[in-house]
C-alpha positions as CSV (number, residue, x, y, z in Angstrom):
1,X,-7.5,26.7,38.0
2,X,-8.4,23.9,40.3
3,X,-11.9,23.9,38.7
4,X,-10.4,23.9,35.0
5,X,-8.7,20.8,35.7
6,X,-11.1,19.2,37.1
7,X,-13.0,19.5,34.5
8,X,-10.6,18.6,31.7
9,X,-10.3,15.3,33.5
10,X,-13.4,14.5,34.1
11,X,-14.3,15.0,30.5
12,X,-11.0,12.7,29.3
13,X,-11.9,10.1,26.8
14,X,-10.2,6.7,26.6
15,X,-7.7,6.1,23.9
16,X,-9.6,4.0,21.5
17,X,-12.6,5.9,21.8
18,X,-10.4,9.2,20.5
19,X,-9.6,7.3,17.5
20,X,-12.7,5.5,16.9
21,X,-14.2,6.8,13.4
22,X,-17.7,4.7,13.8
23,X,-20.4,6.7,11.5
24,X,-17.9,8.9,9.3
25,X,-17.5,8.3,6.1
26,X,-13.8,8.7,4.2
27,X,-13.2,9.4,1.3
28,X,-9.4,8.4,-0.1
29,X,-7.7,9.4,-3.6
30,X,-5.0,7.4,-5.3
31,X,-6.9,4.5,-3.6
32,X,-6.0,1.6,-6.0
33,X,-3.0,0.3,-4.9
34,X,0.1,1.1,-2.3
35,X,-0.2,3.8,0.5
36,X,-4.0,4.3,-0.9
37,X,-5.2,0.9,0.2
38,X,-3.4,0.5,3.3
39,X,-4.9,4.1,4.2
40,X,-8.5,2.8,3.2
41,X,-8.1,-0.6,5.3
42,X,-6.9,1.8,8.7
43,X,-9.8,4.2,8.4
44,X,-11.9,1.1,7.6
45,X,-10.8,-0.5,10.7
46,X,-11.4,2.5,13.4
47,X,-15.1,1.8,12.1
48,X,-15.3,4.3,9.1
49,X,-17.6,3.7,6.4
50,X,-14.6,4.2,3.4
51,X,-14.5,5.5,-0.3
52,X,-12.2,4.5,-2.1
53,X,-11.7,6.5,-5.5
54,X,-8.9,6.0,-8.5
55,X,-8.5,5.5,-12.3
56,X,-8.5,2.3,-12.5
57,X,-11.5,0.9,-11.7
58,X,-10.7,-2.9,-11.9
59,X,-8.6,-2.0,-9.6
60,X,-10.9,-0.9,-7.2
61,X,-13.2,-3.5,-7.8
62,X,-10.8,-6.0,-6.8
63,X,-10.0,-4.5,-3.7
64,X,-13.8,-3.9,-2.6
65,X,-14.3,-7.8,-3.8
66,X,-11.5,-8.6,-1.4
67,X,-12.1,-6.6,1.4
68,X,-15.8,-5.6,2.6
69,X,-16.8,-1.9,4.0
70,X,-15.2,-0.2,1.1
71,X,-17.0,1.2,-1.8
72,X,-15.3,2.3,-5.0
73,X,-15.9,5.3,-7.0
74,X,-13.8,6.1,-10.3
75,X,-11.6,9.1,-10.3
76,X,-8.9,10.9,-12.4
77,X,-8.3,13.8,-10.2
78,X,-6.2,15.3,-13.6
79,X,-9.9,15.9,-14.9
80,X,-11.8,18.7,-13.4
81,X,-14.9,17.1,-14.8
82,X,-14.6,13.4,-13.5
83,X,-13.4,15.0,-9.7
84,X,-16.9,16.8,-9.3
85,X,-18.9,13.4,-10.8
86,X,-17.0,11.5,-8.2
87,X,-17.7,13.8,-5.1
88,X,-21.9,14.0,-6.6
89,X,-21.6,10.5,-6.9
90,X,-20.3,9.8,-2.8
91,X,-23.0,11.9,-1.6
92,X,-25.3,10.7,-3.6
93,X,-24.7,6.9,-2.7
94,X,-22.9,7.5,0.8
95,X,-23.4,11.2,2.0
96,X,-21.4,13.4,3.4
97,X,-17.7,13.3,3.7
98,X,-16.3,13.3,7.2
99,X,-12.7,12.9,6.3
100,X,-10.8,13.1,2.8
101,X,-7.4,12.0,2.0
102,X,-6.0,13.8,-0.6
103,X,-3.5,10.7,-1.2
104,X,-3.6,10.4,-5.4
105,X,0.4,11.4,-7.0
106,X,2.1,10.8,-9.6
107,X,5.6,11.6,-10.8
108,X,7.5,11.8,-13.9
109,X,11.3,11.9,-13.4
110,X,13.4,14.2,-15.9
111,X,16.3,16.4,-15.8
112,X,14.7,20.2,-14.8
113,X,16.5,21.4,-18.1
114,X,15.1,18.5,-20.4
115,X,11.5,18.5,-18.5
116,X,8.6,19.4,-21.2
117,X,6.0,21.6,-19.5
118,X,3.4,19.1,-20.6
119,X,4.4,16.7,-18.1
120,X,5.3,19.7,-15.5
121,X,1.6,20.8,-15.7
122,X,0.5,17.4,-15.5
123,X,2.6,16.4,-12.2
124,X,1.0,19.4,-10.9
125,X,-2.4,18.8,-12.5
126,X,-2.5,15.5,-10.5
127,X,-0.8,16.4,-7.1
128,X,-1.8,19.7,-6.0
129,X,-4.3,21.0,-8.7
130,X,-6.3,18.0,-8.7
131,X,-6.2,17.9,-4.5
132,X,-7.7,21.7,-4.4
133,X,-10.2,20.8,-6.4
134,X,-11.9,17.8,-4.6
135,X,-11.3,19.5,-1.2
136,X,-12.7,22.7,-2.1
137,X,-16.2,21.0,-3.6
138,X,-15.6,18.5,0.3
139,X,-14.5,21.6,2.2
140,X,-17.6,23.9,1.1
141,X,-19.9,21.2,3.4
142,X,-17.6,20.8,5.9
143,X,-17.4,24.7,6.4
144,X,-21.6,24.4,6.5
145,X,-21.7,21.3,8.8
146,X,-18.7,23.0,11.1
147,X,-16.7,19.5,10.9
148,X,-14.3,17.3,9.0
149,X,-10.6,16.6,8.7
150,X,-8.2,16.4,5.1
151,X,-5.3,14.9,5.3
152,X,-3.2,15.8,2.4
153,X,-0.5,13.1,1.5
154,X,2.4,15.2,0.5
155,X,5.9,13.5,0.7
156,X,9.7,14.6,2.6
157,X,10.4,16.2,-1.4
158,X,8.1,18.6,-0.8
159,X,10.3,20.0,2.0
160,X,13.8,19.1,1.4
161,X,15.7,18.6,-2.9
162,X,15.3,15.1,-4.4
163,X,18.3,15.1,-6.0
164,X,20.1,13.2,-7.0
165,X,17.0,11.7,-8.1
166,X,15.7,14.5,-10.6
167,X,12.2,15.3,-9.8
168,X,11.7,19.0,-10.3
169,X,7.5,18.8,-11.2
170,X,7.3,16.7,-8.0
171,X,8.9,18.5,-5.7
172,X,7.0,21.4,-6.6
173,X,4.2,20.1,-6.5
174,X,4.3,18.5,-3.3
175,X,5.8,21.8,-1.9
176,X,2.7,23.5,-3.0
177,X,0.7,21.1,-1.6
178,X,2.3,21.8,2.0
179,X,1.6,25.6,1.7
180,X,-1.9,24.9,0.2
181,X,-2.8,22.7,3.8
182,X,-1.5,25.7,5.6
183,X,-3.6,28.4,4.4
184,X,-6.9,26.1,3.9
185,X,-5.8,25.0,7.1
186,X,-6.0,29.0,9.2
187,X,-8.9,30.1,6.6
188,X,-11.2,27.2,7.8
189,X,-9.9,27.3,11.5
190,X,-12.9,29.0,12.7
191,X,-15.4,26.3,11.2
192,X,-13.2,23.7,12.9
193,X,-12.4,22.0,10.1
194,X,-8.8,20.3,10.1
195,X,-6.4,20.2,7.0
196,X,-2.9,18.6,8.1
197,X,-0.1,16.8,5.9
198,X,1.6,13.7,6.1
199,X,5.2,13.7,4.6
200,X,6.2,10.2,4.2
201,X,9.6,9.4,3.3
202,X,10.8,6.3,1.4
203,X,8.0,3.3,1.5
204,X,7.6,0.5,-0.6
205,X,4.7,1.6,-3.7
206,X,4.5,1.4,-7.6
207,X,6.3,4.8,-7.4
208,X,9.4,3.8,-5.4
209,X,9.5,0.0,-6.6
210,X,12.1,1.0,-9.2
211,X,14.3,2.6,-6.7
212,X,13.7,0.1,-3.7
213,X,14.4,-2.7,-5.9
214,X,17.3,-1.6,-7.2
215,X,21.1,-2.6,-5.3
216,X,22.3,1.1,-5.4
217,X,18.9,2.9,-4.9
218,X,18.0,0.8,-1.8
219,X,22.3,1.1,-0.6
220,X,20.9,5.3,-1.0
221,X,18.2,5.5,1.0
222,X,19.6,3.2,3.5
223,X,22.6,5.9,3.9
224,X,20.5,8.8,3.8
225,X,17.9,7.5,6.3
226,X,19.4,7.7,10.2
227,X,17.3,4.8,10.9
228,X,18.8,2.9,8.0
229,X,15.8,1.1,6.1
230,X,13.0,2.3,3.8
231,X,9.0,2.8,5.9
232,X,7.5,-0.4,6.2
233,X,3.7,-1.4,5.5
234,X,2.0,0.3,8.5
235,X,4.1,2.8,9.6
236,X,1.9,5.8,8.4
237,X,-0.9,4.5,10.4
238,X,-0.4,5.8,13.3
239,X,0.2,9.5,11.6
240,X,-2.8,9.0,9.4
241,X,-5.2,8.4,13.0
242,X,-4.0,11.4,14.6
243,X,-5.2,13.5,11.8
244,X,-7.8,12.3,10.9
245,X,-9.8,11.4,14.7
246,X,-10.5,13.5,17.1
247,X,-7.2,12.6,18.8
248,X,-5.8,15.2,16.5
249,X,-8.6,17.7,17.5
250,X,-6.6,20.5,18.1
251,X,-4.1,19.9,15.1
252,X,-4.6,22.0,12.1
253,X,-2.1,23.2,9.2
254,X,0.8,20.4,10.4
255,X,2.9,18.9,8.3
256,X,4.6,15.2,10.0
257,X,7.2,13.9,8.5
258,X,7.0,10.0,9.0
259,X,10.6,9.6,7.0
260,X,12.9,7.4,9.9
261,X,14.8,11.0,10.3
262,X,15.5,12.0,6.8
263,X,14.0,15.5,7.2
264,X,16.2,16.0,10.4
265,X,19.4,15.9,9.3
């Protein structure tokens, strides 16, 4: 016992070399604006060479103008087809994926009884179809290379009801998407590659602008949420670097709720 701990101490590494990505390369969905560029600026900054992948490629080719270390591949992770040109495309001009971020969503509020299933399949397309996809054709080389982390950016609806906001397709789709990181998560144990979920609760984005920016919505979350304000810019950082690094080396098939308490009322 003496010996064992010892040993473990001995063999401690500082803090920022446990979160230093230097020579991986991440890939990030959904990468275009919001959560998906202040995840591509993190990894960037921990030293990892980052993808960043969305629709909109002007987009993208703003933020790569703006910011160096990024490089921008186009991706509609609703089409099977342009998810497997994407991932050719990365290895092809970067290599290997080290980590992925499954972060691309979408959301299409409707009463459950007024919902058409083409807009159900598409929420789901997008969220959790889409995000299976990509990390199965990522996954398969991970398994080979016996390395890599996913993070899959799920959301507090995938664990507790949106309502009153009526989001049916989204919830279920993020709820799938927490089930799906468990099981990839104790199938690819043994090849030690990682697959954990983030759950963030209210932060500012293109999805939540409507409801932040509105008197009653804001007055909602700000009741709901025991520490009584929406996420700020930032505040899934720290999350995002546990998964992802090897400070999180021994997390796999977690799902952390960065939400200011929501989830644990």
């Amino acid at each position: 016992m003496t010996v064992e701990i010892a040993h473990e101490q001995s063999t401690a590494c500082r803090p920022d070399q446990l979160f230093d990505l230097t020579g991986q390369t991440a890939l990030i969905t959904g990468a275009s604006s919001g959560l998906g560029v202040q995840f591509a600026l993190t990894l960037r900054a921990a030293g990892a060479e980052v993808v960043v992948a969305a629709r909109r490629s002007e987009r993208l080719a703003d933020l790569c103008a703006e910011h160096s270390g990024l490089t921008a591949v186009p991706c509609d992770v609703a089409d099977p087809k342009s998810i497997e040109t994407a991932y050719r495309t990365v290895e092809e001009r970067v290599g290997e994926v080290d980590i992925l971020v499954n972060n691309a969503g979408t959301s299409i509020p409707a009463r459950a009884e007024d919902e058409s299933l083409t807009d159900f399949h598409y929420v789901l397309d997008v969220n959790l179809v889409g995000a299976f996809h990509l990390t199965q054709l990522v996954g398969r080389r991970m398994i080979e290379r016996r390395r890599g982390s996913i993070v899959n950016v799920a959301s507090i609806l995938g664990i507790v009801a949106a309502a009153p906001n009526r989001q049916a397709a989204y919830c279920a789709s993020k709820g799938g998407l927490i089930n799906l990181t468990r099981e990839l998560a104790v199938q690819w144990a043994r090849y030690n590659v990682r697959v954990n979920a983030l759950a963030p609760g209210f932060f500012p984005s293109e999805a939540t602008a409507e409801l932040l920016d509105d008197e009653a919505g804001a007055a909602y979350i700000k009741q709901n949420t025991p520490m009584s304000r929406a996420g700020r810019s930032g505040e899934l950082s720290g999350a995002l670097m546990l998964l992802a690094s090897d400070a999180g080396s021994f997390i796999t098939g977690q799902v952390i709720a960065v939400d200011g308490g929501w989830t644990a009322r």
